[in-house]
Short mmCIF file of the C-alpha atoms (twelve columns), coordinates in Angstrom:
data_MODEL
# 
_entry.id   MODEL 
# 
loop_
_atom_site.group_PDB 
_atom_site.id 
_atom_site.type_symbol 
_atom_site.label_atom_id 
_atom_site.label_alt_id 
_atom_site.label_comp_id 
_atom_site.label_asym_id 
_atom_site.label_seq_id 
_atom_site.Cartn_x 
_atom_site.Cartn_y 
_atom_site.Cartn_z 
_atom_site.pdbx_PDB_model_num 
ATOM 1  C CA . UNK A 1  8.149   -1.199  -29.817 1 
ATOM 2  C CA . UNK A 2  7.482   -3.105  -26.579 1 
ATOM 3  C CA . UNK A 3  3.393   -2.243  -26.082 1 
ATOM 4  C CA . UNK A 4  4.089   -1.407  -22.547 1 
ATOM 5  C CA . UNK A 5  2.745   2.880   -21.693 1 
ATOM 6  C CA . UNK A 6  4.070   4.617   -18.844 1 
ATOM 7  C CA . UNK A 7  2.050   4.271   -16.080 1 
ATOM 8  C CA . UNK A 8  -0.927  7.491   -15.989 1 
ATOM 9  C CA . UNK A 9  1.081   10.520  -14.860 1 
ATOM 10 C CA . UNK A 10 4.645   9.128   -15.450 1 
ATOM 11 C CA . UNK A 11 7.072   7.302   -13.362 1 
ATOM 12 C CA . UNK A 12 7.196   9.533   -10.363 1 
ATOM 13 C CA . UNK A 13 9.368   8.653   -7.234  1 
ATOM 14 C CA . UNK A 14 8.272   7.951   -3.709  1 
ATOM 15 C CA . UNK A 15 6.806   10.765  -1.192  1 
ATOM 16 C CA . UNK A 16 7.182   10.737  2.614   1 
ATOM 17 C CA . UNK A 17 4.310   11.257  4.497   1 
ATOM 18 C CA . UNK A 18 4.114   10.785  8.505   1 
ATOM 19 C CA . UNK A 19 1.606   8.396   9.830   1 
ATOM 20 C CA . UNK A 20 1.100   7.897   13.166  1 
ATOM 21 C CA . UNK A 21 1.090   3.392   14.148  1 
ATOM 22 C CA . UNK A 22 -0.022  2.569   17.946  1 
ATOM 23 C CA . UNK A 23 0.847   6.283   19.146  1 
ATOM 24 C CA . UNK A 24 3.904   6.307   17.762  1 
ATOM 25 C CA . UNK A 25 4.771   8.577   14.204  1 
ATOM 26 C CA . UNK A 26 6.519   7.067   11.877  1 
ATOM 27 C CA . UNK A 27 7.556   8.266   7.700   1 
ATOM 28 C CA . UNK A 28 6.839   5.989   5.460   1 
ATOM 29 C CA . UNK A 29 8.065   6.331   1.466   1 
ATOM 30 C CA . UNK A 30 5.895   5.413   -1.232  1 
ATOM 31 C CA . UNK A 31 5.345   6.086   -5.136  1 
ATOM 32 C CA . UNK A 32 1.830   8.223   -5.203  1 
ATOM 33 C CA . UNK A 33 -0.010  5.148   -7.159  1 
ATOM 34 C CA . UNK A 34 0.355   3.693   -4.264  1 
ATOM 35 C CA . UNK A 35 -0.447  6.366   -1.296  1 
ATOM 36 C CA . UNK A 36 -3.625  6.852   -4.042  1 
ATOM 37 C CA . UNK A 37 -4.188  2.303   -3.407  1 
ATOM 38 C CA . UNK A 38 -4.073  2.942   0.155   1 
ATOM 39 C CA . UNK A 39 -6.350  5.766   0.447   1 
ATOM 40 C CA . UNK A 40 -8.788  3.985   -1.772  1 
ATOM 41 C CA . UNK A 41 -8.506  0.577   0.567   1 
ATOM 42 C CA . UNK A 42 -8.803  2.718   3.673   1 
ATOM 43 C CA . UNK A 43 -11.993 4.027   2.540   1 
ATOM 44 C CA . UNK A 44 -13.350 0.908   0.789   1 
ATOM 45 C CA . UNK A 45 -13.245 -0.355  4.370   1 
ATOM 46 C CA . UNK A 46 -14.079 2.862   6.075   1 
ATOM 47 C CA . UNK A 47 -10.948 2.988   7.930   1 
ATOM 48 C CA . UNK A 48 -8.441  5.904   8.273   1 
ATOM 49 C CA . UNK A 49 -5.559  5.832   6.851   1 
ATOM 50 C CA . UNK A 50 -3.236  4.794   9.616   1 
ATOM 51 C CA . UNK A 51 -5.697  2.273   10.656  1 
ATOM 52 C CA . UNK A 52 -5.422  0.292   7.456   1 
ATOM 53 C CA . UNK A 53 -1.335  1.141   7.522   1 
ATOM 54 C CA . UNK A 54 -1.224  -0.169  11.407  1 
ATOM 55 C CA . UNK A 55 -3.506  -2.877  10.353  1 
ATOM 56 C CA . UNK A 56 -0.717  -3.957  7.815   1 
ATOM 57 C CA . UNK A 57 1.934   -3.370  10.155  1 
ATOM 58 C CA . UNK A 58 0.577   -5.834  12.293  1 
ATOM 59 C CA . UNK A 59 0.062   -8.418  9.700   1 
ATOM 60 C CA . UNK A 60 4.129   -7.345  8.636   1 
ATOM 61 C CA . UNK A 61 5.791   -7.761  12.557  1 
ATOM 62 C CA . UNK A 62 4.698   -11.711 12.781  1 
ATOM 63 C CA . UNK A 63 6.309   -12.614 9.557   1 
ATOM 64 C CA . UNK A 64 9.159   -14.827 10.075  1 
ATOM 65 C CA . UNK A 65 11.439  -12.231 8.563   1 
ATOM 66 C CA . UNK A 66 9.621   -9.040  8.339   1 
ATOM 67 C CA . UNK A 67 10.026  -6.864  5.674   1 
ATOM 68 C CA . UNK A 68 10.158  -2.959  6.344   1 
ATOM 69 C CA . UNK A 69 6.809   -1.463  5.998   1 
ATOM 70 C CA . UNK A 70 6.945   0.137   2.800   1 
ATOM 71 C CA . UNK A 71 7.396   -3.255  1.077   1 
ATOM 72 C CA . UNK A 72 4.917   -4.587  2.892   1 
ATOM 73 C CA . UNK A 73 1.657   -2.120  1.879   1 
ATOM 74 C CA . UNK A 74 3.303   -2.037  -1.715  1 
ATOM 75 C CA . UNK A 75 3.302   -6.133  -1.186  1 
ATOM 76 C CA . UNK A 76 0.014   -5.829  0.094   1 
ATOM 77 C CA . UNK A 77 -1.706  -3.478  -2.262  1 
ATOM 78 C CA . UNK A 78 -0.589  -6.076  -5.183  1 
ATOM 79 C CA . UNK A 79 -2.262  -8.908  -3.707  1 
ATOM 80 C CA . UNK A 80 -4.945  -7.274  -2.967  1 
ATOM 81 C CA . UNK A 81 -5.290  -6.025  -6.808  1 
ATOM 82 C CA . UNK A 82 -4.800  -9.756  -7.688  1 
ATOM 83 C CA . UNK A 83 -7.830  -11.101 -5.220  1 
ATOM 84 C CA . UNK A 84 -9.697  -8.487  -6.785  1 
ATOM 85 C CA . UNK A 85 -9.377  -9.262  -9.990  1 
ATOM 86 C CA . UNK A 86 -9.775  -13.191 -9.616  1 
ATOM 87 C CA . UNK A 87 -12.772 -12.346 -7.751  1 
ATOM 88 C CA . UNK A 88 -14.127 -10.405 -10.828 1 
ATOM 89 C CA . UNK A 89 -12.960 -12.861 -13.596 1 
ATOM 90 C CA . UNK A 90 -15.369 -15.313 -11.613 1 
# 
């Protein structure tokens, strides 16, 4: 055996949702864990939803080569994870 579990609730594939970015709608994939990471961050800093998504967005478009935005919340929601738990091994 490896150790490793399934993740809680399975490996489930992405969902489309519709989020509206500077006025403009836009779908956006992603694996429930990680719409759940979002809505959690969005309310951690008492944002909507498609603030914290635009927020990222913006971050995303001034890379030198942008990735789309799906891998950039799933990109951000990892790092994110990782500064919190630094910042709580400290």
């Amino acid at each position: 055996m490896t150790g490793l579990d399934p993740p809680p609730g399975g490996f489930v594939g992405p969902v489309k949702r519709s989020i509206t970015i500077a006025g403009h709608p836009t779908s956006i994939s992603l694996e429930p864990l990680f719409w759940t990471r979002l809505e959690e961050a969005a309310r951690a800093r008492s944002l909507p939803l498609s603030a914290l998504v635009a927020a990222v967005d913006a971050l995303r478009i001034v890379a030198d080569d942008p990735p789309n935005l799906a891998s950039a919340l799933r990109t951000w929601l990892l790092a994110q994870s990782r500064d919190n738990d630094a910042s709580r091994s400290q």
